[in-house]
N, C-alpha and C positions, 0 to 999 in steps of 0.2 A: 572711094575718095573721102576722107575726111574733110571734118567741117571748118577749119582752119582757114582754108583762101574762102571759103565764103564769109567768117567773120572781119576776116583784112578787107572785102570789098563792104559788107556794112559801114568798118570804121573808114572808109575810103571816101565812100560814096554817100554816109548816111542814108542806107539803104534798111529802110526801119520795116520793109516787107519781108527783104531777104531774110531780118533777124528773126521775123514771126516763123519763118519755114525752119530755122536749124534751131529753134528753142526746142524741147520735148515737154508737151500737158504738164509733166511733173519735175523740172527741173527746178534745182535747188541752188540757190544764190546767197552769197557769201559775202557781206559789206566788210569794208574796214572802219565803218562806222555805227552798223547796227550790230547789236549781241544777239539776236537771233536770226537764224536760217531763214533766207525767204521764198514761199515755196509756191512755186505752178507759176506757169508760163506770163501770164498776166501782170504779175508785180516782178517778174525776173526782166519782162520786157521792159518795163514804164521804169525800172533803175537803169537797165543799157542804155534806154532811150536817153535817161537825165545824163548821163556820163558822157555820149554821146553831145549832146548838146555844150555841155560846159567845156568840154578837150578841143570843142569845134576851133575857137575860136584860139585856140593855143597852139604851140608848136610841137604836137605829141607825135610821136614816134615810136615802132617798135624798135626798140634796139637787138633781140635776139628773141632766139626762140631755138625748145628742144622738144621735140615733138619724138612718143614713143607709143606703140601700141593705139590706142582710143585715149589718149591723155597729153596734153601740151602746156608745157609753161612758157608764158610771153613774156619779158620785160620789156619794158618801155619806161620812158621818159618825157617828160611835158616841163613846163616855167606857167606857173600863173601866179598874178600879182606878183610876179619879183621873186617868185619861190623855185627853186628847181625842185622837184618832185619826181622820183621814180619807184618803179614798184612791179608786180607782177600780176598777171593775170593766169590760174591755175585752170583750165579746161578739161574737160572729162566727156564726153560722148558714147552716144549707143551702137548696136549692131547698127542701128538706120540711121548713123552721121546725124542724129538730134543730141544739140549738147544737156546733159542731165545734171551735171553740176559746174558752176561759175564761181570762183574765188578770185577776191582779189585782195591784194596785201600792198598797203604806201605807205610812204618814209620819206623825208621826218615826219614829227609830229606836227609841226606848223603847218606843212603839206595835208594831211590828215584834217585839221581844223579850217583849212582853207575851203578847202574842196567837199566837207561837210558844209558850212554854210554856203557852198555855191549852190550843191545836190539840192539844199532843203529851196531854196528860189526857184528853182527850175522842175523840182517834183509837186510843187505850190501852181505852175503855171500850166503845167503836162496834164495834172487832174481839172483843172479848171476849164 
C-alpha cells in the first residue's frame, strides 16, 4: 500500500507522528519558495509541519489526484487572506511506502508571497 491515505489522514487529522513514520532519513523537499533542496527527514518534517499549520485554518482541499507506480500528483486548493491559491503536491516513495521526495508547485504569485510570509511565522514558532 502506498503512502498516499496516510498522508490524506496527516493532512486530515494533523497527524504530525503519522508524518514522522512515511518521511524516509533522506527525503528530499522541494519549496516553492526556497531555491534549494531540502534534505533529511527533520527539516522535510518541520516545513509539512508549518504547511500544515497555516492550510489548518483555510479551506484546503484536494481536488484531484493521479497516482501511478511509487509517484502521485495532488492538486489542491485553499483561499488565504482573500487569495485563492492552488497548486500541486508531487510525491515519490520507496519500496518501504517512505516518501523520499516532496515537491510542491503554487499559483499565482501573490499566493506564493502570501503563504511565504505565513510559512516564515509559523517556522519562527515551530523552532522556538
Amino acid at each position: 500500500m502506498n503512502p498516499i491515505g496516510k498522508w490524506h489522514d496527516v493532512v486530515k487529522k494533523r497527524d504530525f507522528r503519522l508524518l514522522k513514520e512515511i518521511l524516509s532519513e533522506d527525503v528530499v523537499f522541494h519549496s516553492p519558495v526556497v531555491h534549494t533542496p531540502q534534505i533529511g527527514k527533520e527539516i522535510t518534517f518541520t516545513y509539512l509541519k508549518a504547511a500544515a499549520e497555516v492550510f489548518y485554518n483555510s479551506n484546503f482541499s484536494y481536488v484531484n489526484e493521479i497516482i501511478k507506480d511509487n509517484y502521485a500528483c495532488l492538486e489542491f486548493k485553499l483561499e488565504l487572506e482573500g487569495i485563492n491559491i492552488n497548486g500541486i503536491d508531487l510525491i515519490t516513495w520507496d519500496e518501504n511506502n517512505q516518501i523520499i521526495e516532496f515537491k510542491v508547485f503554487i499559483r499565482p504569485l501573490k499566493g506564493v508571497q502570501t503563504i511565504h510570509a505565513l510559512m516564515g511565522s509559523m517556522l519562527d514558532k515551530i523552532k522556538e
